[in-house]
N, C-alpha and C positions, 0 to 999 in steps of 0.2 A: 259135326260132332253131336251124337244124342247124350240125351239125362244121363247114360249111364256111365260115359266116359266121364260127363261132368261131375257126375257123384266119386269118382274112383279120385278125382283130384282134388274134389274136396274132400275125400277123404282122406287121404293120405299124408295132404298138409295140414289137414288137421292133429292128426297123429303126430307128425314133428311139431309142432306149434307145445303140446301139451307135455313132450318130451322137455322141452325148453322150457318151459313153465314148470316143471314138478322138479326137474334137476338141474337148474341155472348153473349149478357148480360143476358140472360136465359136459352138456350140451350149451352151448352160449347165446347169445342175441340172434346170431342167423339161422337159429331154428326158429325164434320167434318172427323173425322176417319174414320166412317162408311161409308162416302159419296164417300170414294177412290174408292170402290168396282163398281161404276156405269160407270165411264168412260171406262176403257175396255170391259165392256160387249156391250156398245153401239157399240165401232170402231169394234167390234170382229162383230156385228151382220150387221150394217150398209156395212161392206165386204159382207159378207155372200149374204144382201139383192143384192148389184150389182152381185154377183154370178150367181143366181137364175133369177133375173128379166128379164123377155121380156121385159121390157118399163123403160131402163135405164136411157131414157132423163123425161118419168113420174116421175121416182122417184126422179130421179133430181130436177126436178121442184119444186116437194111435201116440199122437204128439204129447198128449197129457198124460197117459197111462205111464208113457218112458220119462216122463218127466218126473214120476214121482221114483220109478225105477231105477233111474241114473245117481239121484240125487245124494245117497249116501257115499257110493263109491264117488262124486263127485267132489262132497267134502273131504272124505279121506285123502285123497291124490293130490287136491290142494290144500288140505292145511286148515280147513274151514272148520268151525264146531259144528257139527253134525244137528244140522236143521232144517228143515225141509221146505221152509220158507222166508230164508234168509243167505245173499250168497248163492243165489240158485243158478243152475247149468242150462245150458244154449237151449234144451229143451221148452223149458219156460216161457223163452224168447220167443220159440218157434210157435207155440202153442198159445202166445196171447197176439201175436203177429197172426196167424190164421182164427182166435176169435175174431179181430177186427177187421176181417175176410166177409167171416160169415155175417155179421155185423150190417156190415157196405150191401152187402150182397140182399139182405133179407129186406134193408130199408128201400132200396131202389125196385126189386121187386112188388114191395104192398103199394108201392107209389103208380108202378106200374100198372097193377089189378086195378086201383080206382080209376086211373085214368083210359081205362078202357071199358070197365062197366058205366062213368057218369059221362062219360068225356065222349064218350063214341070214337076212341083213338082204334085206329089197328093194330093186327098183332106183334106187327116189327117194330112202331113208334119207339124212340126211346124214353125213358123216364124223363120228365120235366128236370130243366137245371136245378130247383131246388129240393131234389129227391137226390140229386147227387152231391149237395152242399150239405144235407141232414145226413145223409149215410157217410162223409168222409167225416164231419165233428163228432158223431157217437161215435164212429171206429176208432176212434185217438183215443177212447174214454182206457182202451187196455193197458194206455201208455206211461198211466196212474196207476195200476197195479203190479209192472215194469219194475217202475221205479222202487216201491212199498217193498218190493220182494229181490232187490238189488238183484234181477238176474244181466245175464250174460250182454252186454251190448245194451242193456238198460230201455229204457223209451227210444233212442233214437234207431233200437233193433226192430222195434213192431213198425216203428214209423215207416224204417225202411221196407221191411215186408208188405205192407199195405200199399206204399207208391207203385212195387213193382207188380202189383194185382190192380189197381187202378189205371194204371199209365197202359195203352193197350198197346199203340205203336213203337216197335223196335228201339227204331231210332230216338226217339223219344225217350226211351226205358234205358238205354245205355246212356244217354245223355244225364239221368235221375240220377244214374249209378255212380258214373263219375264223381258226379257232385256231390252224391252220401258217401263216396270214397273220401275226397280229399275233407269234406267239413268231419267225418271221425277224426281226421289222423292232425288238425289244425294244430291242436296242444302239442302234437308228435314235433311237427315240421318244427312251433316255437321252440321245443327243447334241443332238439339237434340245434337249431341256429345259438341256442346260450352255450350246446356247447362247444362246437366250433367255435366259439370266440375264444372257449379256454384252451382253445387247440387238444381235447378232451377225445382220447383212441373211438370210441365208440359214436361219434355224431354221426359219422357216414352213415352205418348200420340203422344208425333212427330215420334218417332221409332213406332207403333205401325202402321202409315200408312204404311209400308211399307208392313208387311203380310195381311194388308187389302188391299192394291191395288196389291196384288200376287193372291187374294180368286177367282176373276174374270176368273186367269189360268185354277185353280182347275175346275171351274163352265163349262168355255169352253169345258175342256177335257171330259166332263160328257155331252155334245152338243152330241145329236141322228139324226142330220140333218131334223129333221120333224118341220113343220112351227106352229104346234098348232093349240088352234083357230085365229081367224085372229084381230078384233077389231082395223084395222088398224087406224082409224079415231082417235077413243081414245087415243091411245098413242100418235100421233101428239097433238090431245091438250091438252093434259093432260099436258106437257110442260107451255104454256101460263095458263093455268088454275089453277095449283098450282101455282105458283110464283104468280100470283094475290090475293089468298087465305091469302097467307103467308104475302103478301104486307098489306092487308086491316087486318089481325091481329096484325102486329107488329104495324102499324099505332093505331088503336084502345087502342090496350096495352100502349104507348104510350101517348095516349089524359088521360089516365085515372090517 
């Protein structure tokens, strides 16, 4: 499976996710179910893309540029007062997750440079252990601005973008995934279990996200490393573009 089938399924559960969230009174819980499946595919890919890219501060950009582009129609569609740094959309997320990329990346490299101009190291050495303990604590520094800016998945969304850019081996990286899957959804699991107790229709549904935000592992693991086709343009706006759609329907539905 390459990036681009994985993008098509993040996208797309993403889109029911946000259908479910704008219009709860028509579409119900199991569109937010489905919707679990979209957030690790993006952090798994958004890594992936700083892996790969020559132009780490382009994509950087890319990620900021639509983050301030989405944000209105983000507020509208959900209900938010229209502020641009308050409440903010997954872009945010994506976009302080990939500073604390570039972050990692720039402190292990100047670590690097010394250790081969005083050190007489070679050019494959890797960075001393403590170039990779000062570049993971500054990279968390974004995890503070996360929080400040209540975006999308909060600090533990950059966090997780940062593990799956740090973490090199596979196994190792679905293993991370797992375990940012199930500690997101902790609070989920508690509340399905109180309501199970009241014998309460809806508990299943809340247990059910949990092997739905685990499908994204399975999908990972089945990742061929090939980029697909590209349609890079699309998927950035296809973000502000559905949420618009969904906005001017609910709205419509609504007047009627």
């Amino acid at each position: 499976m390459n990036a681009f089938a994985l993008k098509i399924i993040a996208l797309v559960t993403m889109i029911i996710d946000h259908m479910g969230a704008v219009m709860p009174e028509i579409f119900g819980l199991e569109f937010r179910v489905i919707g679990r499946v979209a957030f690790p595919i993006y952090v798994f890919l958004v890594a992936e893309g700083f892996r790969h890219t020559k132009s780490p501060h382009k994509f950087l950009a890319r990620l900021g540029i639509f983050a301030l582009i989405s944000e209105p129609i983000f507020d509208l569609a959900l209900g938010n007062d229209i502020y641009f740094f308050a409440n903010t959309n997954i872009f945010y997320t994506l976009f302080l997750g990939g500073t604390s990329i570039v972050i990692y990346k720039l402190i292990r490299e100047n670590y690097w440079k010394i250790d081969k101009r005083n050190r007489g190291k070679i050019i494959n050495d890797p960075p001393p252990p403590e170039a990779t303990i000062a570049g993971i604590l500054l990279a968390i520094t974004p995890t503070l601005i996360a929080e400040a800016l209540t975006t999308d998945y909060g600090a533990y969304g950059v966090v997780f973008i940062l593990c799956m850019y740090v973490i090199r081996p596979l196994k190792l990286r679905l293993a991370a995934m797992v375990a940012l899957c199930v500690w997101q959804h902790n609070l989920i699991i508690r509340l399905a279990l109180n309501r199970a107790l009241f014998d309460l229709p809806d508990a299943t549904l809340f247990l059910l996200m949990i092997p739905a935000t685990l499908l994204p592992v399975l999908l990972a693991a089945l990742y061929n490393g090939k980029r697909g086709p590209g349609l890079k343009w699309f998927f950035y706006a296809s973000y502000p573009a559905h949420l618009l759609v969904i906005f001017v329907a609910a709205l419509a539905l609504r007047l009627t």
